[in-house]
C-alpha positions as CSV (number, residue, x, y, z in Angstrom):
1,X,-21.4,35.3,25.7
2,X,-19.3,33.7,28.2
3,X,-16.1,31.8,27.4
4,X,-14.6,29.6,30.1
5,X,-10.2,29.8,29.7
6,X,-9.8,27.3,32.5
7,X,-8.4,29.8,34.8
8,X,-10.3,32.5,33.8
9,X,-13.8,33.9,32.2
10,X,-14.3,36.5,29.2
11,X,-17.8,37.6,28.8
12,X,-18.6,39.3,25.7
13,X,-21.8,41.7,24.7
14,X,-22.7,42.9,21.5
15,X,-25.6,45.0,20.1
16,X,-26.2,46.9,17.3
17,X,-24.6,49.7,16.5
18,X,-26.0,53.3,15.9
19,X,-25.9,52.3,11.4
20,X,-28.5,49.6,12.6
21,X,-27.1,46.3,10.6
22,X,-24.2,47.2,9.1
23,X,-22.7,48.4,12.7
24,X,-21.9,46.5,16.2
25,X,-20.7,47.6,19.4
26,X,-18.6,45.2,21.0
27,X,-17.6,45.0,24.7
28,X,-14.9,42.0,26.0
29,X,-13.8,41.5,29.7
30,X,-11.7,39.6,31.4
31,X,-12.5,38.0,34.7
32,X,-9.5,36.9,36.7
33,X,-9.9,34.9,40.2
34,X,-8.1,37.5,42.1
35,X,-7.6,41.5,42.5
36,X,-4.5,42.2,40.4
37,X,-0.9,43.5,42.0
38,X,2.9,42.8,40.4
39,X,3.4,40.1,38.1
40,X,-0.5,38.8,38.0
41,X,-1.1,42.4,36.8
42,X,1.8,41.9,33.9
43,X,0.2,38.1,33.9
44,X,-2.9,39.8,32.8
45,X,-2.2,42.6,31.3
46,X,-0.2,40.6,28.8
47,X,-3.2,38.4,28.1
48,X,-5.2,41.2,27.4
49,X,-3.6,42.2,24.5
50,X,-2.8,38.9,23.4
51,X,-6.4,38.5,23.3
52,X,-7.2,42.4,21.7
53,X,-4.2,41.7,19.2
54,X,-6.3,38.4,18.0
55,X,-9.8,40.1,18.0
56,X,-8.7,43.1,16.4
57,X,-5.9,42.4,14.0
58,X,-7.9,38.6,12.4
59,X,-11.3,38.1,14.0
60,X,-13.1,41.4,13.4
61,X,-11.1,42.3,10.2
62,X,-11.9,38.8,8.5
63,X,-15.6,39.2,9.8
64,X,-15.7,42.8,8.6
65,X,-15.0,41.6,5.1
66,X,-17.4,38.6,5.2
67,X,-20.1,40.8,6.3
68,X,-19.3,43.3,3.3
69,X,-19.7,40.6,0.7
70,X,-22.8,38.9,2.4
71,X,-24.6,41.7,1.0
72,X,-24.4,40.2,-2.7
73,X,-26.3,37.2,-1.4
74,X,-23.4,35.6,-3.7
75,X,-22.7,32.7,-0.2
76,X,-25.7,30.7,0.9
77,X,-23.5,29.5,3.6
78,X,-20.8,30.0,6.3
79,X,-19.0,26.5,7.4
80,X,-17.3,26.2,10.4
81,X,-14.1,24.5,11.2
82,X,-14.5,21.1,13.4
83,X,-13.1,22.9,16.2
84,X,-15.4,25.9,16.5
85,X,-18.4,23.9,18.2
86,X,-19.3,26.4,20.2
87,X,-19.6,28.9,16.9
88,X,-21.5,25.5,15.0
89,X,-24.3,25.2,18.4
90,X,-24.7,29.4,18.3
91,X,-25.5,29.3,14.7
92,X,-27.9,26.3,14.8
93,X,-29.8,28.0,17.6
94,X,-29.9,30.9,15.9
95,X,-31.2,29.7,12.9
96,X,-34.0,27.3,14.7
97,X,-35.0,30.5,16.6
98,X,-35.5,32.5,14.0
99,X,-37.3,29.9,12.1
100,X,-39.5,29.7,15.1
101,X,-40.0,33.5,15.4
102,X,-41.3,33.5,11.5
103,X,-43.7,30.7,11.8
């Protein structure tokens, strides 16, 4: 996945991990327009952990517990807020492929 930041990229790769579903391996990077030195280096270094902080500490931990759950087929859905198009367009893709794949 690619994210544009305006001044900046972050690509993201994931694959399963070595438990098969229940595992991922993530990868993130950042890709700045410049080699770092001084305060761009501080610049960026802060923004990495800004970014890490958010990931770590409330994506991965809120999707970790979602993903537990899941397994009692108890949701037949996941809604998306009205700001998370991208998230809404990678889900309705998924799905259609997958459809596709079956048929």
């Amino acid at each position: 996945m690619i994210v544009w930041q305006g001044d900046h990229f972050e690509t993201w790769t994931s694959w399963p991990g070595a438990d098969g579903p229940a595992s991922t391996v993530a990868e993130a990077r950042l890709l700045v327009p410049r080699p770092l030195a001084g305060e761009d280096r501080h610049r960026w270094d802060k923004n990495w952990k800004i970014l890490m902080g958010t990931v770590l500490d409330e994506y991965f931990v809120a999707s970790r517990s979602m993903q537990e759950k899941y397994g009692s087929h108890a949701q037949t859905h996941a809604l998306f807020g009205r700001q998370e198009g991208a998230l809404q367009h990678y889900h309705q893709t998924l799905q259609a492929e997958l459809a596709a794949a079956a048929s």
